[in-house]
ROLUMMI-571569 format. One record per residue: residue number from 1; residue in one letter; x, y, z of N, C-alpha, C in turn. Coordinates in nm, 4 decimals, padded with zeros to 6 digits, always signed. Atoms other than C-alpha are relative to their C-alpha. Layout:
R pos code      n.X      n.Y      n.Z     ca.X     ca.Y     ca.Z      c.X      c.Y      c.Z
R NUM    A        X        Y        Z        X        Y        Z        X        Y        Z
...
This chain:
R pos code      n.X      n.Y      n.Z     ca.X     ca.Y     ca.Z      c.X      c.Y      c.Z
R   1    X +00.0730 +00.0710 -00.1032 +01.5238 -01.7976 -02.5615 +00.0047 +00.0810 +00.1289
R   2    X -00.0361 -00.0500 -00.1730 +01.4404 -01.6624 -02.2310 -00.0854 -00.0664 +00.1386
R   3    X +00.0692 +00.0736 -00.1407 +01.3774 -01.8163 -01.8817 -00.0452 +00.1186 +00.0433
R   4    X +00.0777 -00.1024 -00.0959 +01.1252 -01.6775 -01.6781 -00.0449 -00.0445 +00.0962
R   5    X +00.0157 -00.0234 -00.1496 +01.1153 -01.6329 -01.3119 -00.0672 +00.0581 +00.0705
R   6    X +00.0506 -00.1028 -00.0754 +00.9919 -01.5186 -01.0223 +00.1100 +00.0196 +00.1326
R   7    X -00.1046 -00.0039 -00.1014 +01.2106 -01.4057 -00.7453 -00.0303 +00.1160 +00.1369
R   8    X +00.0300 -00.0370 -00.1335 +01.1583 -01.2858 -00.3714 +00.1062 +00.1201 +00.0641
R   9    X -00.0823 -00.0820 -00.0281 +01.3495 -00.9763 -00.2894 -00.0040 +00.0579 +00.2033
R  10    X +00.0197 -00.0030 -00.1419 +01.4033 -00.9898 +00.0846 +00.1357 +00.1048 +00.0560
R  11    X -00.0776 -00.0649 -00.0360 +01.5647 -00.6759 +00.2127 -00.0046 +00.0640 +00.1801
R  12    X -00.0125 +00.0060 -00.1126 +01.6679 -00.6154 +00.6020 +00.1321 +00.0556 +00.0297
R  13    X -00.1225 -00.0490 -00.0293 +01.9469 -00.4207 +00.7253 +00.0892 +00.0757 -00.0945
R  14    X -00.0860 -00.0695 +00.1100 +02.0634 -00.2448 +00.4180 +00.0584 -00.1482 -00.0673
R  15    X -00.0282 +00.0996 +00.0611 +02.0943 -00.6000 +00.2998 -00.0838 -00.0951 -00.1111
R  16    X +00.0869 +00.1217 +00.0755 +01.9298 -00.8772 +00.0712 +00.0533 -00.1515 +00.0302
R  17    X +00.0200 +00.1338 -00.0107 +01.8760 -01.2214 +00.1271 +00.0485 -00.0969 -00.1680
R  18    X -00.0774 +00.0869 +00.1484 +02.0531 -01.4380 -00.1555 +00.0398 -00.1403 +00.0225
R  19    X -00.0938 +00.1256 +00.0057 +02.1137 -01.7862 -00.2098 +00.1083 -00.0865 -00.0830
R  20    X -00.1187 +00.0279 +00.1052 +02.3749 -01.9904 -00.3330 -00.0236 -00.1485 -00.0316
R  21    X +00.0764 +00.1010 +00.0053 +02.2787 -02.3311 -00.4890 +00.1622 -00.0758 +00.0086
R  22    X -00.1028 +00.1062 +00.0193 +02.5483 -02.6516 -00.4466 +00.0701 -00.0027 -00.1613
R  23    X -00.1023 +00.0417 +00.1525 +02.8410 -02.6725 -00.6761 -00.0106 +00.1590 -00.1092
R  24    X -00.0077 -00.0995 +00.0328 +02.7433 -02.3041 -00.7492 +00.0833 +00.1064 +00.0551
R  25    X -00.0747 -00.0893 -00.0701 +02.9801 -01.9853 -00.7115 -00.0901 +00.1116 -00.0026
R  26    X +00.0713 -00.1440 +00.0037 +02.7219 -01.6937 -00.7811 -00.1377 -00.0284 +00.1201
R  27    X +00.1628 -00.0317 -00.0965 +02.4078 -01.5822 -00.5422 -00.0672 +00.0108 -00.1001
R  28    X +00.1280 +00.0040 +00.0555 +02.0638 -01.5712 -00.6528 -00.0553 +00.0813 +00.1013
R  29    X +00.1416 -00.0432 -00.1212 +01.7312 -01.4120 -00.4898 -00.0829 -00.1052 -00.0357
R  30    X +00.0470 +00.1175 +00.0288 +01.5424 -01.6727 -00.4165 -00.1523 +00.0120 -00.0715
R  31    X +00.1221 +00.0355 +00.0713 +01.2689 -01.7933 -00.6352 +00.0306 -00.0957 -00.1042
R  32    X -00.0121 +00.0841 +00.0895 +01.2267 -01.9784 -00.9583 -00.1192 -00.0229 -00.1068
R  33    X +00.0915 +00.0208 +00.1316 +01.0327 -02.1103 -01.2622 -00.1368 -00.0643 +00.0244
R  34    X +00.1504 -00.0120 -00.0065 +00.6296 -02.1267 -01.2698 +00.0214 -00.1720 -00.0594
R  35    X +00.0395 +00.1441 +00.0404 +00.4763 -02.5468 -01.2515 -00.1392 +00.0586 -00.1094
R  36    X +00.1956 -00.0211 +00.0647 +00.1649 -02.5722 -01.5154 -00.0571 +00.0836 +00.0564
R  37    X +00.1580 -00.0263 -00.1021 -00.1228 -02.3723 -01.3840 +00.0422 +00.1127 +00.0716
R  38    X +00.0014 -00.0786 -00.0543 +00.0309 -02.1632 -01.1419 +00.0873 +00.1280 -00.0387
R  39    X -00.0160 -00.1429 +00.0085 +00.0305 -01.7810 -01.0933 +00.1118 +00.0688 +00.0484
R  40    X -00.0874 -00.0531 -00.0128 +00.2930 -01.5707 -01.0150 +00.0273 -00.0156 +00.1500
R  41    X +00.0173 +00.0009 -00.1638 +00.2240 -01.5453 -00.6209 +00.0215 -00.1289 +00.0175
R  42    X -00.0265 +00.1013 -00.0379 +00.1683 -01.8985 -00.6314 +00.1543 -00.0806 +00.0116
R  43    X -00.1128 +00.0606 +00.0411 +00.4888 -01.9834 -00.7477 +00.1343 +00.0632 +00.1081
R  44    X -00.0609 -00.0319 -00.0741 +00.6561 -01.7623 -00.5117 +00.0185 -00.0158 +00.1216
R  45    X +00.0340 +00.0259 -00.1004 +00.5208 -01.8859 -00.2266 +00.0636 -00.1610 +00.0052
R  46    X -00.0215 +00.1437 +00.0249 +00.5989 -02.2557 -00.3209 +00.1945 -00.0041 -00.0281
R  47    X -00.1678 +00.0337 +00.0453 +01.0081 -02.1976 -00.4694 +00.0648 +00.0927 +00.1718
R  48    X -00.0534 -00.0789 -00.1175 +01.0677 -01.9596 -00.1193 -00.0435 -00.1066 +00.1433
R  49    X +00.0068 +00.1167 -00.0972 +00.9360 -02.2189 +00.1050 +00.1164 -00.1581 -00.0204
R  50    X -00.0336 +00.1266 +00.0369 +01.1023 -02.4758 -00.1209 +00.1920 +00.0141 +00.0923
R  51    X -00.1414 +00.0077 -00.0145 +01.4607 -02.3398 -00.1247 +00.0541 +00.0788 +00.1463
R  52    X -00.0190 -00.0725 -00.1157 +01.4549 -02.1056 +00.2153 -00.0540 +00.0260 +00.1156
R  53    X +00.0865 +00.1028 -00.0779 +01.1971 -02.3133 +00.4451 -00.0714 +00.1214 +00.0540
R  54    X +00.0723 -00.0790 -00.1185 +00.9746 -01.9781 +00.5594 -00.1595 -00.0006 -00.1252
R  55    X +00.1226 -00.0181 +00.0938 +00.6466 -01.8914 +00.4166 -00.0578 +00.1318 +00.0027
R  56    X +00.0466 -00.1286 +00.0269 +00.5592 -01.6004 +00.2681 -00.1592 +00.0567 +00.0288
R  57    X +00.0993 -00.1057 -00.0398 +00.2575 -01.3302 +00.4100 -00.0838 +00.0429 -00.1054
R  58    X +00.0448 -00.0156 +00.1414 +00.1028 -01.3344 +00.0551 -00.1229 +00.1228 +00.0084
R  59    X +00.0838 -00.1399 +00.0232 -00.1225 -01.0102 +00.1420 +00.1054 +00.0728 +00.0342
R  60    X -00.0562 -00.1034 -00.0301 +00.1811 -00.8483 +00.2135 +00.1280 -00.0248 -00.1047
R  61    X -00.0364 +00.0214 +00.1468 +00.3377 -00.9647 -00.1538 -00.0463 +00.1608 -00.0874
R  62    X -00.0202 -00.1159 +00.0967 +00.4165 -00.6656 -00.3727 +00.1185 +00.0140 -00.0899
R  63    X -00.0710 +00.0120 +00.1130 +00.5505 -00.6357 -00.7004 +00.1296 +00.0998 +00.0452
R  64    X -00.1169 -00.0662 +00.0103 +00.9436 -00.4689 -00.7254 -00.0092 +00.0181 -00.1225
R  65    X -00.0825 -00.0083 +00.1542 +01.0164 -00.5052 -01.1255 +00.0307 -00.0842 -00.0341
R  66    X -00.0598 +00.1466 +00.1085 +01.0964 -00.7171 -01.4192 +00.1069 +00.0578 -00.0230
R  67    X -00.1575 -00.1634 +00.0488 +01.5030 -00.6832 -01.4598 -00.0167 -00.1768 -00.1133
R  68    X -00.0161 +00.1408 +00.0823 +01.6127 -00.9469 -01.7788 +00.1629 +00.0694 -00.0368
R  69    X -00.1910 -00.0164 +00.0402 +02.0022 -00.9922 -01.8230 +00.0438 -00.1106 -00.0932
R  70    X -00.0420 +00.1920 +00.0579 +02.2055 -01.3250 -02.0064 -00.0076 -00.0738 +00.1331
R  71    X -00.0266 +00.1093 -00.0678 +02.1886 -01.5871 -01.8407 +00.0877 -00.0584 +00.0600
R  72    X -00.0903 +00.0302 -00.0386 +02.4578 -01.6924 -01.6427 -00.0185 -00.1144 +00.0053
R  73    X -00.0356 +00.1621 +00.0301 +02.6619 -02.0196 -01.7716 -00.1141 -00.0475 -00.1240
R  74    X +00.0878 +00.0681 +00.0813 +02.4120 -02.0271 -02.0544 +00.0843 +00.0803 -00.1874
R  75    X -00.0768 -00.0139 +00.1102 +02.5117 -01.9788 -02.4184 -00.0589 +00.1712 -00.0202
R  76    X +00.0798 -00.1793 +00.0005 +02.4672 -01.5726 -02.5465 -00.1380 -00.0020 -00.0993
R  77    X +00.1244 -00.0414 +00.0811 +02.1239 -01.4698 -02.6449 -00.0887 -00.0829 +00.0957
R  78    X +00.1128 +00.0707 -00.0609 +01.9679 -01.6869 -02.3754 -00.0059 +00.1248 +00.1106
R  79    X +00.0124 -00.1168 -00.1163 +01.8401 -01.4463 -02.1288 -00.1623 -00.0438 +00.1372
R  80    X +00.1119 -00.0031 -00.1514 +01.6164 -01.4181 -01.7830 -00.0819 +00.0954 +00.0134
R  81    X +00.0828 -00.1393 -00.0446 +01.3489 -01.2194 -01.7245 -00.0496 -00.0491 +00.1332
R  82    X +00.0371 +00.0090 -00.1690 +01.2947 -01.2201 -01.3087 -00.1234 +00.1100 -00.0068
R  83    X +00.1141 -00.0817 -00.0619 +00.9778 -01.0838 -01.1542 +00.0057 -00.0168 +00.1245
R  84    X +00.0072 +00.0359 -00.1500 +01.0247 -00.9856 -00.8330 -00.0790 +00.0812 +00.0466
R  85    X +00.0655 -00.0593 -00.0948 +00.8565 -00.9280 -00.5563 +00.0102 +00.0187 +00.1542
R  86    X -00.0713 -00.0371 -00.2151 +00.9017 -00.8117 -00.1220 -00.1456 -00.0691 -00.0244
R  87    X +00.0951 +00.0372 -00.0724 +00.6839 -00.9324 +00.0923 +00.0480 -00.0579 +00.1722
R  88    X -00.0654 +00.0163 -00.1504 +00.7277 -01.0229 +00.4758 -00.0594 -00.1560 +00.0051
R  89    X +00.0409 +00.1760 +00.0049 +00.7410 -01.4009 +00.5903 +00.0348 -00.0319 +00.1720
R  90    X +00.0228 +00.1116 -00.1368 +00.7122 -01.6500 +00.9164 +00.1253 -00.0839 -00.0119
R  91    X -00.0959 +00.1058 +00.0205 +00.9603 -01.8804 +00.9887 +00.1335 +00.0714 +00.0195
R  92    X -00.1700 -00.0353 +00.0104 +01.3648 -01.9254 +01.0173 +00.0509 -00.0437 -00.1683
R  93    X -00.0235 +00.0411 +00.1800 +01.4978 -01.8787 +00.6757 +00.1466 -00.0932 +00.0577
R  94    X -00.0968 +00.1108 -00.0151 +01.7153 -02.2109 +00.6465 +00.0134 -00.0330 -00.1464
R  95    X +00.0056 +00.0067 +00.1258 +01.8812 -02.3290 +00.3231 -00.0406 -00.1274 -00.0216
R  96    X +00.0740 +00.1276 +00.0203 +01.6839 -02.6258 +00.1728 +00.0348 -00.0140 -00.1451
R  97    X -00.0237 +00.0558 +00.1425 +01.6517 -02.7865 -00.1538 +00.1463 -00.0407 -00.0618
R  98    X -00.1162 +00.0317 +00.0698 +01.9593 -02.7623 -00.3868 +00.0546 +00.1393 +00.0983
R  99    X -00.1001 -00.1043 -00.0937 +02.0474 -02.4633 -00.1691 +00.1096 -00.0051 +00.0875
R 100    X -00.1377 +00.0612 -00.0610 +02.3787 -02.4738 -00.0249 +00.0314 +00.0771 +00.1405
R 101    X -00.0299 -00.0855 -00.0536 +02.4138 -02.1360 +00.1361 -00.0749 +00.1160 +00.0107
R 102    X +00.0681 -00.1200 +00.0405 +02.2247 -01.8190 +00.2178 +00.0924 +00.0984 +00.0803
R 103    X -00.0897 -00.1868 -00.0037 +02.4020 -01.4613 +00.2487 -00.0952 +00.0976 +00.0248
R 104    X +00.0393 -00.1512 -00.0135 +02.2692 -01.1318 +00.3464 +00.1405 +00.1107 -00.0625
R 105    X -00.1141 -00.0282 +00.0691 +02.4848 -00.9473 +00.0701 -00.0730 +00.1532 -00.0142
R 106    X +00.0326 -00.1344 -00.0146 +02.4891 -00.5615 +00.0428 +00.0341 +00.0965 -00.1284
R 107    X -00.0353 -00.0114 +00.1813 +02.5461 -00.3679 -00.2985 +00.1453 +00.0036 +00.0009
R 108    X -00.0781 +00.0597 -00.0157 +02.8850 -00.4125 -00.2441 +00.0831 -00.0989 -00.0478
R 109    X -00.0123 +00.0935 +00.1189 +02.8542 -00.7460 -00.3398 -00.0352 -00.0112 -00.0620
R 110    X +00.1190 +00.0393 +00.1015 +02.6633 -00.7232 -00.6049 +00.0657 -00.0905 -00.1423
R 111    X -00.0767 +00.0700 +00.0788 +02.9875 -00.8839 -00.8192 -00.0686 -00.1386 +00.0475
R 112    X +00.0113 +00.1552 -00.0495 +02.9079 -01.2123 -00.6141 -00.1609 -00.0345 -00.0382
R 113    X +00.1384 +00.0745 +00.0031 +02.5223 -01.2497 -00.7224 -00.0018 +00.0044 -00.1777
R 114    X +00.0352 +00.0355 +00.1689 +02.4106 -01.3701 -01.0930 -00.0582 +00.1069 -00.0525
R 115    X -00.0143 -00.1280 +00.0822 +02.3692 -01.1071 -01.3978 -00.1584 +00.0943 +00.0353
R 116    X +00.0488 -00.0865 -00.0597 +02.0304 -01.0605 -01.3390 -00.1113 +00.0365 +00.1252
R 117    X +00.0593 -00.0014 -00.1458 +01.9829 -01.0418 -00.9325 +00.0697 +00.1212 +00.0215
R 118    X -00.0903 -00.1193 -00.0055 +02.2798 -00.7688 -01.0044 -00.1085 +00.1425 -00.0749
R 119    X +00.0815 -00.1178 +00.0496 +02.0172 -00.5659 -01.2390 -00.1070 +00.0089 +00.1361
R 120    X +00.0586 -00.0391 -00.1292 +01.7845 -00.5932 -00.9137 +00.0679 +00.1167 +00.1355
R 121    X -00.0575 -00.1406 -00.0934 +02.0506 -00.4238 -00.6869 -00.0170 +00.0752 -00.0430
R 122    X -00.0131 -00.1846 +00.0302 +02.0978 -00.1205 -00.8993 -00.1348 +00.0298 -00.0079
R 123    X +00.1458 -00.1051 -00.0441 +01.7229 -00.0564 -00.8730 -00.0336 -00.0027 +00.1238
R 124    X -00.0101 -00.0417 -00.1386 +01.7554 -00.1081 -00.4977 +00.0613 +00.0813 +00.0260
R 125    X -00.0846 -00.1269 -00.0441 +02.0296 +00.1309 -00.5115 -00.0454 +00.0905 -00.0317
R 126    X +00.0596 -00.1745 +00.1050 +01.8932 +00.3949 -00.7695 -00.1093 +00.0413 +00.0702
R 127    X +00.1462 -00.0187 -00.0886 +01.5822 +00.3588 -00.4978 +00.0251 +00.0097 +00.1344
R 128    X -00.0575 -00.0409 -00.1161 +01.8084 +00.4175 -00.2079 -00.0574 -00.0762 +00.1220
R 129    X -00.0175 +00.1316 -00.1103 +01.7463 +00.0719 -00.0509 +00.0555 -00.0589 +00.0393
R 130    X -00.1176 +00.1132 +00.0195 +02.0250 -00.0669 -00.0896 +00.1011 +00.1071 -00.0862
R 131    X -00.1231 -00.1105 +00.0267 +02.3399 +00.2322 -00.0556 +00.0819 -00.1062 -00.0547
């Protein structure tokens, strides 16, 4: 089985933007799973407003990479495939929804974010965005 995502790679300062959901110990990049109907953009625009109250610049939306890891807390063989994407946004990022906490985490931490937001760093790193 695999979940599929979309996820918002917001980098600033040699950092990334990550959240941490309630009753959770790992980070995320924020995004999440496609309603009926909608498209990839759409969906990114809608889970980044949902969980980190700004709104994304959607002509200035550009693909990063599909990373797919296990699933963290899920049984083995379930896995994630994330699609992320940058883009620049409006607004004060605030944590909303089930969101508990947001971090600006640096590769560094890349122990503290889920299996695969960690395959996202190392292609920020291997791309010398993220030393």
């Amino acid at each position: 089985m695999t979940i599929d995502k979309v996820a918002w790679v917001c980098v600033e300062h040699e950092r990334v933007l990550c959240a941490r959901s309630r009753g959770k110990d790992l980070y995320y990049l924020p995004g999440g799973k496609r309603e009926a109907g909608e498209s990839d953009l759409q969906t990114l625009i809608r889970e980044v407003t949902e969980e980190v109250g700004v709104a994304l610049r959607p002509e200035t939306v550009a693909p990063l990479g599909t990373f797919e890891a296990q699933a963290d807390g899920r049984e083995p063989g379930v896995t994630v495939r994330m699609t992320c994407f940058t883009g620049d946004y409006t607004g004060r990022l605030t944590p909303r929804s089930e969101v508990e906490d947001l971090a600006w985490l640096g590769y560094g931490d890349r122990h503290r974010v889920s299996t695969a937001s960690r395959a996202a760093f190392d292609h920020l790193n291997s791309a010398g965005k993220l030393p």
